[in-house]
N, C-alpha and C positions, 0 to 999 in steps of 0.2 A: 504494500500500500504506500501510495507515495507522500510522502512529510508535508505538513501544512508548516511553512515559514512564517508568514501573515495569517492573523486573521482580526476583525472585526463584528462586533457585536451589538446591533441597536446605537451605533457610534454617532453623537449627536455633539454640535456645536454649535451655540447660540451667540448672537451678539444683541441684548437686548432684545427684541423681540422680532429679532429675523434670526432666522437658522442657515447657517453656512453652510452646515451637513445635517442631515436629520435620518436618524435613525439608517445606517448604512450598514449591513452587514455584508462580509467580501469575503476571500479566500485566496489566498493565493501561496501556489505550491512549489514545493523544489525541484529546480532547476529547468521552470519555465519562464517564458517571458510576456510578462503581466498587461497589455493595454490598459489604461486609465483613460479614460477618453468624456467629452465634455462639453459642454459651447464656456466662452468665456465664462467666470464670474458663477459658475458651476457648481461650485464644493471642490475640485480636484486638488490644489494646492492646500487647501486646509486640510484634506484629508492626512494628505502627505504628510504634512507638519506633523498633526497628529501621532503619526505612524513613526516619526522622527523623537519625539519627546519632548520638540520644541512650540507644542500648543498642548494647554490639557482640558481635553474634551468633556463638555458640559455632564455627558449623562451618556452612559455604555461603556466599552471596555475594545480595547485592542490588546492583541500580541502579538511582538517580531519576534521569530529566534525561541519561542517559546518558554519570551518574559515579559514585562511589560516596559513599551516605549520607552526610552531614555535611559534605561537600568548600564551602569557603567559593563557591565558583565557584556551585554548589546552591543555599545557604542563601536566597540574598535572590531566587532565583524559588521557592522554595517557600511557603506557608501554611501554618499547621496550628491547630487545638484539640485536646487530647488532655487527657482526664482534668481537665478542667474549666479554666475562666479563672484565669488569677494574676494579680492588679492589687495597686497601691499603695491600699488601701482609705480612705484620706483623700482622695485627689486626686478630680476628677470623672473620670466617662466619658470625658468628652474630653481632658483632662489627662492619662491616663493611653495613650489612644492619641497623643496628640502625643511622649509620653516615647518609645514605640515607633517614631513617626513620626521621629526623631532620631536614633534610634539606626538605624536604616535608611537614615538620609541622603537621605528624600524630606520636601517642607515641608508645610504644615499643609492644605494643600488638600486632598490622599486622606485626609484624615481626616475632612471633613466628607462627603464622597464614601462615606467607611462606616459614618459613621453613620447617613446617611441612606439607605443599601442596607438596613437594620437597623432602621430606625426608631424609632429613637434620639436624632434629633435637639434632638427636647424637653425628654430628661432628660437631654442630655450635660452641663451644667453640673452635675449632683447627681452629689453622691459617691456614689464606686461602694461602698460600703460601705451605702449606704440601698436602691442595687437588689435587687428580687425574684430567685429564679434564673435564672428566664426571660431579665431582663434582665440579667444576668450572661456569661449562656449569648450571647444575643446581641450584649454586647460584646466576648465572648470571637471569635463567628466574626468581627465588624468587622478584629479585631487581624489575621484572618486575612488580612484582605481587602486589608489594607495592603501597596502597595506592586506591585498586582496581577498578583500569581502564576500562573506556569506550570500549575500543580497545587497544589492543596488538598488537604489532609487533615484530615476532620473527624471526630472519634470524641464518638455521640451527642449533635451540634449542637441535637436537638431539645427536649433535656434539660430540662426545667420550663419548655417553652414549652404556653400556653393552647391550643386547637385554632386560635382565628384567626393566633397566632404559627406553630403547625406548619404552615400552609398558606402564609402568606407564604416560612416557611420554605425549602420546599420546592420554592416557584417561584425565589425567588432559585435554587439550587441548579441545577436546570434553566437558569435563564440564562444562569448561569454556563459549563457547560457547551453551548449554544448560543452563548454568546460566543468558543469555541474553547478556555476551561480547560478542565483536568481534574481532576475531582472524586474522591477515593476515601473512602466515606461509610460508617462504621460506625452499628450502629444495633438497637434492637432493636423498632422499631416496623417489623413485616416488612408492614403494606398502605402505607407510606411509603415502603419502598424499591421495590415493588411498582409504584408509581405513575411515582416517576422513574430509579429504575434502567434503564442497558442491557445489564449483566453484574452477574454478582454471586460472589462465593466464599465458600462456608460451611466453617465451621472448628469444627473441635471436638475437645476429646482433645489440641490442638496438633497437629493432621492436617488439610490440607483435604480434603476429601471431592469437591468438586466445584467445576466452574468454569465457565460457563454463560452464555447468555442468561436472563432472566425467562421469556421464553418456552419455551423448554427444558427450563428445569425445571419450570414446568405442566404442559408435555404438551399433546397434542391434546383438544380440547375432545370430550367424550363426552355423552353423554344422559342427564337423568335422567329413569324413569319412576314414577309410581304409579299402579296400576292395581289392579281388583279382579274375581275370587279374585284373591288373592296368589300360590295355588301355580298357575293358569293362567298371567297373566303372567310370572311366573319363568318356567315351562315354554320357552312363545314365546320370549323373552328370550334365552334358553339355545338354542336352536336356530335364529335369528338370528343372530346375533353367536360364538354361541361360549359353551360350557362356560366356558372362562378369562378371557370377559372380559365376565360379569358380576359387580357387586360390591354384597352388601345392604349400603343404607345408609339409613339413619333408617326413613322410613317408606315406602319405595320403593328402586329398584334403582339403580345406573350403569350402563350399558354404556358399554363402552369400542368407542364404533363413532364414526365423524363426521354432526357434528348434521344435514349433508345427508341422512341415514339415515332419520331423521324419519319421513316419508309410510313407509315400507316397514314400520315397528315397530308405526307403529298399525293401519297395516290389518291387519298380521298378527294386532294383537291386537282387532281387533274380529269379524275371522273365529273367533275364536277362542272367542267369547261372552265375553271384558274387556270392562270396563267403565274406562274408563280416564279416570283423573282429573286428571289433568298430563302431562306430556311436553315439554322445554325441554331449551335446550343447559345443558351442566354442565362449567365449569374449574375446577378445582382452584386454591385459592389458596396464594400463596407462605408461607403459615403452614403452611396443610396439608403443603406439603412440607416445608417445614423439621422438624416434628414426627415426619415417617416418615425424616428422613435422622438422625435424634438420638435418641438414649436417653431414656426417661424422665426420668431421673433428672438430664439434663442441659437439660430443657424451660427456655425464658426464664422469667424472675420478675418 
């Protein structure tokens, strides 16, 4: 049975008479990697705090590590970035993780070890006060890196990295967790968590709504078709699959049938005198769910 690292419990935070987080309960296991996912202003970052020891939670109970938040036993196997890097802006790169590196009581060797998981190496001597935010962002996860942690907690690691930084990014991340950590990855680039997520929890309201595989919450792969008349194919479509589970979408249909279905939809619809101009499998992406699981008004920015 696989180790629960994280968990949460009716996890509530108030600030006067609004709730950050309300009532949250989560799970998260070893040595997967975790989506945290959100519209702005969500609950995601308090949650994290929380889960860090540096917020204490109105009403419910957390455990990392299988203790509670903050307990020093905790502190030095966890990682974290949360709400961006804080460094000594005169020192270099690497100056500033040796400070870290010290104060953790390991020697200067996992620091070049994170810088170079980071690639960073080159400008560790330049003051971190000259890096871009990307590389900021990326010194930021190194500090995480130090001292190599149980579990990670990273909120928006991706954060003003270029596309070739997101991609490095991202495989670290996956290594990480093929190395046996555990990762819990907040973020709002949802085809990146899409990629290397193996659960995820989306949060909204300070509610979590769901908690899930990727795959789960796609759904089974359906079909799309387009075909012509329009109102022929619909017809077939409809009497195929089912009234309920067709759905117009752009300039052709879904059915909600599996793509093994295929051979049966065309021929229905070329008995039909369709003329049929596509027909492929169709999954749903992790944006498109997140946009039906959320408010407008609460869409990413």
């Amino acid at each position: 049975m696989t180790a629960t690292i994280v968990s949460t419990e009716h996890l509530t935070k108030r600030y006067g008479d609004r709730a950050a987080v309300d009532d949250v309960s989560l799970t998260v296991r070893r040595g997967e990697v975790y989506g945290f996912l959100g519209p702005n202003g969500a609950g995601k970052t308090t949650t994290l705090r929380m889960l860090l020891g540096l917020v204490r939670p109105t009403s419910g109970r957390a455990t990392v590590l299988g203790r509670h938040p903050g307990d020093p036993a905790v502190n030095g196997r966890v990682g974290a970035l949360v709400e961006g890097p804080g460094f000594y802006p005169y020192l270099s790169g690497r100056d500033n993780l040796r400070v870290m590196a010290r104060y953790q009581g390991i020697g200067d060797a996992p620091v070049e070890e994170a810088l170079a998981r980071v690639d960073l190496l080159e400008r560790g001597k330049d003051a971190f006060r000259s890096y871009s935010l990307g590389m900021k962002q990326r010194l930021g996860v190194a500090s995480a890196l130090l001292g190599d942690p149980d579990l990670l907690i990273l909120d928006e690691p991706t954060n003003g990295l270029d596309p070739a930084g997101m991609s490095d990014m991202r495989r670290l991340v996956v290594d990480l967790a093929a190395g046996g950590q555990t990762v819990v990855l907040s973020s709002h680039m949802l085809t990146e968590v899409q990629e290397i997520c193996d659960r995820v929890g989306v949060i909204s309201n300070g509610r979590l709504l769901t908690e899930a595989t990727v795959a789960e919450l796609r759904g089974a792969t359906s079909l799309f078709v387009r075909a012509e008349p329009a109102d022929v194919a619909l017809a077939v479509a409809m009497r195929v699959a089912g009234d309920d589970a067709v759905q117009v979408v752009d300039d052709g249909f879904r059915l909600e049938t599996g793509a093994k279905n295929a051979p049966v939809v065309t021929q229905a619809l070329v008995e039909a005198g369709a003329r049929v101009h596509e027909i492929r499998p169709s999954e749903r992406t992790l944006e498109e769910v997140f946009f039906e699981m959320t408010t407008p008004e609460e869409a990413l920015r």
